[in-house]
LOLUMRO-365180 format. One record per residue (C-alpha): residue number from 1; residue in one letter; x, y, z. Coordinates in steps of 0.25 Angstrom, whole numbers, plus 2048, in hexadecimal, padded with zeros to 3 digits. Last residue first. Example, Ala and Ser with C-alpha at 12.3 -4.5 7.8 and 13.67 -1.06 7.14 Angstrom:
<sites>
SITE   lokol   mike     X     Y     Z
SITE       2      s   837   7FC   81D
SITE       1      a   831   7EE   81F
</sites>
This chain:
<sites>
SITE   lokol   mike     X     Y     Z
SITE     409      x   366   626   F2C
SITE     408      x   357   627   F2D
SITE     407      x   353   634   F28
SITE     406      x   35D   634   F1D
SITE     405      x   350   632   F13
SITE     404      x   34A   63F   F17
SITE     403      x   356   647   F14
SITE     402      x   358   646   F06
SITE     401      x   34D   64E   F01
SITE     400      x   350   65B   F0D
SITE     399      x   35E   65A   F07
SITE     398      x   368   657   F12
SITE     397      x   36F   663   F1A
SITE     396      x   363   65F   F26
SITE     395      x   368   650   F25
SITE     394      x   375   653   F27
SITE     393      x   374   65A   F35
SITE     392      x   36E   64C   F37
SITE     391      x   377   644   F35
SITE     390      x   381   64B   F3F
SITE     389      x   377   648   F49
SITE     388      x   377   63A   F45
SITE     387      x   385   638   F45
SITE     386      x   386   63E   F54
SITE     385      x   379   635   F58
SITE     384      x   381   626   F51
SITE     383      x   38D   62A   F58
SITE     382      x   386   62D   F67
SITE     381      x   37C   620   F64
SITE     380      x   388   618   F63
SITE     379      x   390   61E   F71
SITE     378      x   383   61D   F79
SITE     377      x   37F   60F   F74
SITE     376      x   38B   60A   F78
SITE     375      x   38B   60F   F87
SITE     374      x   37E   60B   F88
SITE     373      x   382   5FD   F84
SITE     372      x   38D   5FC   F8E
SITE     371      x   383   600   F98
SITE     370      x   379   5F4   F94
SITE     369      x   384   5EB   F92
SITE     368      x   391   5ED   F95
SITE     367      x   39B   5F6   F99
SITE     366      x   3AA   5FC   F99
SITE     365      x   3B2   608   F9A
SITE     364      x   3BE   607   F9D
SITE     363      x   3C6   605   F91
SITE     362      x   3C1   612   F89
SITE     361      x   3B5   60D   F87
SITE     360      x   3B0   5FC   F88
SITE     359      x   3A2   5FB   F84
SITE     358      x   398   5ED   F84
SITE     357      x   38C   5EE   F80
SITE     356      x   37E   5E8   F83
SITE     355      x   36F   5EF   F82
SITE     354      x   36B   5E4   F76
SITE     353      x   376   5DD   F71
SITE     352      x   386   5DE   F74
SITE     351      x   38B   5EC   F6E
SITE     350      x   39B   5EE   F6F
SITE     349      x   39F   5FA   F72
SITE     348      x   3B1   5FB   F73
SITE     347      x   3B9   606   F78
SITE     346      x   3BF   615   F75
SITE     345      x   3C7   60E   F69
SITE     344      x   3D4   618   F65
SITE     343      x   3D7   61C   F59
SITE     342      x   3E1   628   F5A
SITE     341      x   3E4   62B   F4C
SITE     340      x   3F1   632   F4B
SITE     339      x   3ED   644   F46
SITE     338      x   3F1   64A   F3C
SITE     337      x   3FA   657   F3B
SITE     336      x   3F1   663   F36
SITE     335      x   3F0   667   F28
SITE     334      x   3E1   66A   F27
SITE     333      x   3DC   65E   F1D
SITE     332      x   3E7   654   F24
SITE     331      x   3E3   657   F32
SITE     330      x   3D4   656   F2D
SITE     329      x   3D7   649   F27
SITE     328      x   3DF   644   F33
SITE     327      x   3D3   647   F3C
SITE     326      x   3CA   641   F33
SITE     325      x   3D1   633   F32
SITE     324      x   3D4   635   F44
SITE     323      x   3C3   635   F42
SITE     322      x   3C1   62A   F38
SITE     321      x   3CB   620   F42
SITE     320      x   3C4   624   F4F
SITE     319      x   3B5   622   F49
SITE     318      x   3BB   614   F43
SITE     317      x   3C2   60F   F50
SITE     316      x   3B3   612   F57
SITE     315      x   3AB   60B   F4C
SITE     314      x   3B6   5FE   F4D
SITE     313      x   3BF   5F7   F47
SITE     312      x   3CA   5F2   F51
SITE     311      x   3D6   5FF   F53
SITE     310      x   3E2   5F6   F51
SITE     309      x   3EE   5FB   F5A
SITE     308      x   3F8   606   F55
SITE     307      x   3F9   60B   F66
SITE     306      x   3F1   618   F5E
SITE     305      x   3E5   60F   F58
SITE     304      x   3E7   607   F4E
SITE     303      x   3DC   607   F41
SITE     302      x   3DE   5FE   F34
SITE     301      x   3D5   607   F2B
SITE     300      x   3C7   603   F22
SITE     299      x   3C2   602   F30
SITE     298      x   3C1   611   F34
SITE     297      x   3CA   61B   F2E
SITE     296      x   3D4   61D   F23
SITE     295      x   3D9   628   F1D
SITE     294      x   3DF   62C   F0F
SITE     293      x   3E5   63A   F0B
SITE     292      x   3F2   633   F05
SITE     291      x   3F0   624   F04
SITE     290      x   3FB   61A   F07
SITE     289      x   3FA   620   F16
SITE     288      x   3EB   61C   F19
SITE     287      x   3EA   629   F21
SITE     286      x   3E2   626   F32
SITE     285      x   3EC   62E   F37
SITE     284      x   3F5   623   F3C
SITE     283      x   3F6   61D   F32
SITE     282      x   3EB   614   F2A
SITE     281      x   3ED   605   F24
SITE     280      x   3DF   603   F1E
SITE     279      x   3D5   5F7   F20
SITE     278      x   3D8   5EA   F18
SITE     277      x   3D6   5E1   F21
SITE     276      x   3E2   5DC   F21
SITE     275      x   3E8   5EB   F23
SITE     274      x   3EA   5F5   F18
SITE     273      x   3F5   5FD   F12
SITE     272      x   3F1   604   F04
SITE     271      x   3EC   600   EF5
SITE     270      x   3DD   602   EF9
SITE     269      x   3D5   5F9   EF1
SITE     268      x   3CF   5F1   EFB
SITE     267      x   3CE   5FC   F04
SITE     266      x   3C2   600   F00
SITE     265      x   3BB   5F4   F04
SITE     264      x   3B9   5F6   F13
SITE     263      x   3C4   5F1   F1C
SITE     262      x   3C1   5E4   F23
SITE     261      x   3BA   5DF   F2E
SITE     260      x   3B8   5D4   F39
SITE     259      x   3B0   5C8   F3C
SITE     258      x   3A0   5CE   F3C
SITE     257      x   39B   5C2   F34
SITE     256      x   38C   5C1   F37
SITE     255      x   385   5B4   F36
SITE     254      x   376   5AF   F33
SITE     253      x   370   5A1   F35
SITE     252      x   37D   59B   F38
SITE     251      x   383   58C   F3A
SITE     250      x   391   58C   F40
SITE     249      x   39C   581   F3A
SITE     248      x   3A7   57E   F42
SITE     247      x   3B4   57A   F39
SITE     246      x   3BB   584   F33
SITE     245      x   3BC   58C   F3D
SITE     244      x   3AF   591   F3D
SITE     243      x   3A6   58C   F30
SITE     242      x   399   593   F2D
SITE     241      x   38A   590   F2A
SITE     240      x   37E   595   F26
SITE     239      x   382   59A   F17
SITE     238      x   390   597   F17
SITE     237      x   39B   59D   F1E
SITE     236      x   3A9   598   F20
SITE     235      x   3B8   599   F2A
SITE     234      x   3B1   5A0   F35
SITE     233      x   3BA   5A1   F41
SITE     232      x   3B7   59D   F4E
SITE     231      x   3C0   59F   F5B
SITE     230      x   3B3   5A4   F61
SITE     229      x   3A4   59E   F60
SITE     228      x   39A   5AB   F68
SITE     227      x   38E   5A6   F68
SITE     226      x   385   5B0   F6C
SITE     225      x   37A   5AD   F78
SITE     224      x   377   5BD   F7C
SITE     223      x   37F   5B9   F89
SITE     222      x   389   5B3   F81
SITE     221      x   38B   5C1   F78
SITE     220      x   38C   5C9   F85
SITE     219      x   396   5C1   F8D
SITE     218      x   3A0   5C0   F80
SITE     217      x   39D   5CF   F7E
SITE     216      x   39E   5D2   F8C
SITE     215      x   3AC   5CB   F8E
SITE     214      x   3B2   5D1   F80
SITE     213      x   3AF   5E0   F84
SITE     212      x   3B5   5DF   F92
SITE     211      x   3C2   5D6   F8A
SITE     210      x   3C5   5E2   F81
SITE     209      x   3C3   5E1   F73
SITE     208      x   3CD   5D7   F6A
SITE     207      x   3C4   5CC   F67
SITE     206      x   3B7   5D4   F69
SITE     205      x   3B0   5C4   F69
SITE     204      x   3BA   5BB   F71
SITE     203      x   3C4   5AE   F6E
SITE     202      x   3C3   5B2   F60
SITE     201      x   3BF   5AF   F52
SITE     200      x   3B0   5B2   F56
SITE     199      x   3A4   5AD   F52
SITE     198      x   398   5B2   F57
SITE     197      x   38B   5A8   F57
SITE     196      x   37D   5AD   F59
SITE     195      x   373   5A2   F5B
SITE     194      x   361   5A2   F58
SITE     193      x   35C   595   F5E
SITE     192      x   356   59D   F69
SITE     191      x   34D   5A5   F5F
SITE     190      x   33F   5A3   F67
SITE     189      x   337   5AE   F61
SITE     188      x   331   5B5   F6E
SITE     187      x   332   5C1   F63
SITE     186      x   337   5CC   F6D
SITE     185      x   340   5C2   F75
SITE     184      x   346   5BA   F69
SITE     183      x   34A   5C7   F5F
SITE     182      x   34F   5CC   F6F
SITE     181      x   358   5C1   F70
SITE     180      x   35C   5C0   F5F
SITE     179      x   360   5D0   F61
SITE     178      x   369   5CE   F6B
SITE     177      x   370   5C2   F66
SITE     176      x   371   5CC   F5A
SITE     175      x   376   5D8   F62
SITE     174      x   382   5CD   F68
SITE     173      x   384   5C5   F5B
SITE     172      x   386   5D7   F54
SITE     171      x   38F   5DC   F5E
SITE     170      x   398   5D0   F60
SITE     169      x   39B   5D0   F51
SITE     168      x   39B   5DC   F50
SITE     167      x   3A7   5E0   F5C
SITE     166      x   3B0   5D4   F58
SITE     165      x   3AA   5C6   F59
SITE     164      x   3A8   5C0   F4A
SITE     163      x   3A0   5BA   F42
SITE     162      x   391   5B8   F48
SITE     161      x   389   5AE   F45
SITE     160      x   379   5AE   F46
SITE     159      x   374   59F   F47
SITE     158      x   365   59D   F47
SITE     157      x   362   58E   F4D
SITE     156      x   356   588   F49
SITE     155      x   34A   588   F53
SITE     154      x   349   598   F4E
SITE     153      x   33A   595   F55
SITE     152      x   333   5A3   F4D
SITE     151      x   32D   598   F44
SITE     150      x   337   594   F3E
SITE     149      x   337   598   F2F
SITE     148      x   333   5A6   F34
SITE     147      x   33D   5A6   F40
SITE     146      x   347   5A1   F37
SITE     145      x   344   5AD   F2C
SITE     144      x   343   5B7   F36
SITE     143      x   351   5B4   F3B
SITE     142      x   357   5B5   F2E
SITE     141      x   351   5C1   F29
SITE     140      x   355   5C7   F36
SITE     139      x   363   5C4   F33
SITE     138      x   361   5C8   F26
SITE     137      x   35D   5D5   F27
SITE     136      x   367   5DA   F32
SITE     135      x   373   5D4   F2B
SITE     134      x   36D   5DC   F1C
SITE     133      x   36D   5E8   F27
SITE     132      x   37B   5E7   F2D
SITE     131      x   381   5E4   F1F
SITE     130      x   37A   5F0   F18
SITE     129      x   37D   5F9   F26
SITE     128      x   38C   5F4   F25
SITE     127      x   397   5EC   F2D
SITE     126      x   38B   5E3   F31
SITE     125      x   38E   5D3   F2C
SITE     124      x   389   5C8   F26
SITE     123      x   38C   5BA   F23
SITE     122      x   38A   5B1   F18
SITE     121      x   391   5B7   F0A
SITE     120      x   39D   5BE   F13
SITE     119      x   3A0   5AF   F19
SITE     118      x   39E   5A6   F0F
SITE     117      x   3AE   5A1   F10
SITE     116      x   3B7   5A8   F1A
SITE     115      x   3C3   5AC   F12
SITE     114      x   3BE   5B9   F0D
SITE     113      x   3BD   5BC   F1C
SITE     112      x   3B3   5C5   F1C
SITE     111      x   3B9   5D0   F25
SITE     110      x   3AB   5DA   F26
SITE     109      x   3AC   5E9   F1E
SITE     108      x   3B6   5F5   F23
SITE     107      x   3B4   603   F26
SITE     106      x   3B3   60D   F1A
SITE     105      x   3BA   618   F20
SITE     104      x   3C4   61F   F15
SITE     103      x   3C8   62E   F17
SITE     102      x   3CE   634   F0C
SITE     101      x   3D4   640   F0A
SITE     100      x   3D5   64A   EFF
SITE      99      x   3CA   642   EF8
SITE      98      x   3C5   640   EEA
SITE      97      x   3B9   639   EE8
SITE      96      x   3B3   62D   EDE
SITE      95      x   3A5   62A   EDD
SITE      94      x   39B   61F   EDB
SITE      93      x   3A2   611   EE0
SITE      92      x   3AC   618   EE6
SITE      91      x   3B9   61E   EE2
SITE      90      x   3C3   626   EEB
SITE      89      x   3CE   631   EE7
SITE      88      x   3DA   636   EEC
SITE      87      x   3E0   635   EDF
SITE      86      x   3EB   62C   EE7
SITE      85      x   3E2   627   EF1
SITE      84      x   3D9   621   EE7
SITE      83      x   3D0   61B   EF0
SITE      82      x   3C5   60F   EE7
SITE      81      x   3B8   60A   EED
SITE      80      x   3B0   615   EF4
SITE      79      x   3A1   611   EF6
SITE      78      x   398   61C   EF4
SITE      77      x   38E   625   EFB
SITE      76      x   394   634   EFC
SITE      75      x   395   63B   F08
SITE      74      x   399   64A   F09
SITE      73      x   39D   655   F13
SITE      72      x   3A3   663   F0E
SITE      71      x   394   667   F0E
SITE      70      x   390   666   F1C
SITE      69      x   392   65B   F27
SITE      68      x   386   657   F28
SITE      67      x   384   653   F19
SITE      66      x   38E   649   F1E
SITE      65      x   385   643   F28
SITE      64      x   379   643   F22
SITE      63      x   380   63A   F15
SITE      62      x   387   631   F1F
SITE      61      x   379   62D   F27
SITE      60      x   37C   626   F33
SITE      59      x   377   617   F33
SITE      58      x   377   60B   F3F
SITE      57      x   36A   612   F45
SITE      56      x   362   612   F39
SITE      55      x   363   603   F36
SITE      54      x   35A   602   F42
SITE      53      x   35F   5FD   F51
SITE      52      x   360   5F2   F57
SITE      51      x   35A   5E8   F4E
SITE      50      x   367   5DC   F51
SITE      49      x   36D   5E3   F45
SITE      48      x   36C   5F1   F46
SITE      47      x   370   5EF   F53
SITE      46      x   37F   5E8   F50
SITE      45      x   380   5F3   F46
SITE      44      x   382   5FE   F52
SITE      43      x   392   5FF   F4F
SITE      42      x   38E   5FD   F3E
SITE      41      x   388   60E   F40
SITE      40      x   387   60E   F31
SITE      39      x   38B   61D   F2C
SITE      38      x   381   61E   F20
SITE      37      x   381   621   F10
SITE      36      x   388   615   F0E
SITE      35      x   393   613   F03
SITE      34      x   39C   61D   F0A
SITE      33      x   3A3   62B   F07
SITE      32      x   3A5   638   F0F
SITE      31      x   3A8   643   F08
SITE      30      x   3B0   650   F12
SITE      29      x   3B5   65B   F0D
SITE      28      x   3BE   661   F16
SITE      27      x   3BF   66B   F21
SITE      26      x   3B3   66C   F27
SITE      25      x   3B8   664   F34
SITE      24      x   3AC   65D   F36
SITE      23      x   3AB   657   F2A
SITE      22      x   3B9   651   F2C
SITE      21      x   3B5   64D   F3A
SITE      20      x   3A6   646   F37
SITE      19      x   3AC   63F   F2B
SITE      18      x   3B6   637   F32
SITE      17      x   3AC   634   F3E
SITE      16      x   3A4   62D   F31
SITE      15      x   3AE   629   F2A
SITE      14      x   3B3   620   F36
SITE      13      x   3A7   61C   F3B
SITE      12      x   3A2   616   F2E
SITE      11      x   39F   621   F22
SITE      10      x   3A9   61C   F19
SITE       9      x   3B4   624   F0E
SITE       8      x   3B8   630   F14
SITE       7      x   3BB   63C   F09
SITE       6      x   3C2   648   F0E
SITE       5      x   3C2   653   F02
SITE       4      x   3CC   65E   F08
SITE       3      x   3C8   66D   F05
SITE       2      x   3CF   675   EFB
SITE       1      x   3D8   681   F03
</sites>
């Protein structure tokens, strides 16, 4: 019998889990495609960013990673614009594949709100490596230029913003608060005019989370000096400036707009049921019903969990999501009955500066602080060691010409 072509589109946590089982298995052909040659770790951005970590330790190696899997595995570098799931065919910017079936995963890009005037061209976020790095950069451009005009004094105010309180936008003022105490306390440069502001359409930050993981972030973020301005909406963006409301205005030196996301691209031009914000309408078994052989997993999807509720967008919801996809595909691919996807969040970690986290699992374990930090850094090194490993079984199948300049993925 002629082996099945799987083709997953998107090396997030989804494709990634997705493309671990199918490879697995032996039983298909396996083609992994993306418009980055790395896996990027966006959970541990908020380090990269505050100077945490290096640039390496957010990135797996996709290229490594398929070759470990043997010769039925492949990735291919492009962007994927156009499905044709009638020829059962897809076209990207370089290339065009045929597919038995398909596996799309290519996440979701930041909610600008079209009708929030300036706000794409003057804020910036994190939801890739480029975006993360160019934020990184400029940032400290910033800082270093009004310590140089100033004379290391900063006796004007330096206003970050921060749009939106879900789970990166806390992350990312309380790691930056951090960083701005420890930038003051190893340079003596006296930087207490410098202000982080998190605006938040809410009563609360996490709006939505459990009330444990709401108190300590609240009680967290004020103890590192954020200010947290609720009930605020921002209704325009200049250059240094934006209007809440419609009324307040808030002068900024640098802002971050973390308030929600929206499906990737692709599914622009797909002719099939999707949501507001344009992600997928899926079944039950992860299938993209208008389209035979299509899957869905990960953010470009409207994910529920068994009870049908909303699964919120997250690493953990898009590793579950890519692995129920691959079961099904496998199930499909040896005639078996599939499988119902069985998304269920195991808990919440939420990073809050330094050697601070808060962790809720399996609704009864909780901690903060130090311990909950631990714990955190545990399950993150964990993904990040077993996708390493896997790298570097790949790394050996690699040309010995090629293999040197993969040594720091």
């Amino acid at each position: 019998m002629e082996r099945k072509r799987v083709v997953i589109v998107g090396g997030g946590y989804a494709g990634v889990q997705a493309l671990k089982i199918l490879a697995a298995s032996g039983e298909c052909d396996v083609v992994l495609i993306d418009q980055h040659p790395y896996h990027y770790l966006q959970t541990e951005a908020y380090e990269l960013i505050a100077n945490e970590c290096s640039m390496t330790r957010v990135m797996i190696d996709l290229v490594a990673l398929c070759l470990s899997y043997g010769d039925n595995v492949t990735y291919i570098k492009d962007t994927i614009r156009e499905v044709d799931y009638e020829a059962k065919h897809i076209i990207g910017n370089t290339s065009g594949h045929s597919y038995d079936y398909l596996l799309l995963c290519t996440g979701s890009r930041t909610a600008y709100n079209g009708g929030t005037q300036g706000l794409r061209e003057h804020s910036h976020g994190v939801k890739t490596l480029q975006s993360a790095l160019s934020f990184k950069q400029q940032f400290e451009q910033r800082l270093y230029s009004r310590l140089e005009s100033e004379g290391g004094w900063c006796s004007e105010p330096f206003n970050i913003v921060i749009g939106g309180g879900g789970l990166s936008g806390v992350e990312i003022a309380a790691e930056m608060a951090h960083y701005i105490r420890i930038f003051h306390r190893d340079n003596t440069l006296t930087c207490d005019n410098i202000h982080i502001f998190l605006i938040i359409p809410h009563e609360t930050v996490l709006e939505g989370m459990e009330e444990y993981l709401i108190k300590h972030a609240t009680k967290r973020l004020i103890q590192l000096g954020v200010n947290i301005i609720n009930h605020s909406r921002i209704t325009s963006v200049e250059e240094h400036a934006l209007v809440l409301n419609e009324t307040e205005a808030v002068c900024f030196d640098f802002m971050i707009f973390t308030g929600g996301i929206v499906a990737s691209t692709l599914t622009a031009g797909m002719k099939v049921a999707k949501n507001k914000k344009s992600q997928l309408i899926i079944d039950e078994y992860m299938r993209v019903t208008e389209c035979e052989g299509v899957f869905a997993a990960g953010d470009i999807a409207q994910l529920h969990d068994p009870e049908g509720k909303l699964v919120p967008p997250t690493a953990q919801g898009a590793e579950a999501s890519g692995i129920s996809a691959a079961v099904n595909i496998l199930a499909l691919i040896q005639g078996k009955p599939m499988v119902r996807s069985n998304i269920r969040l195991k808990g919440m970690m939420i990073a809050l500066g330094g050697g601070y986290a808060s962790i809720s699992l399996l609704g009864w374990i909780r901690f903060s602080g130090l311990i909950g930090y631990t714990i955190k850094g545990i399950i993150m090194r964990g993904y990040r060691y077993l996708l390493h490993r896997q790298c570097a079984k790949g790394l050996k199948r690699m040309p010995q010409n090629k293999r040197k300049c993969r040594i720091g993925f």
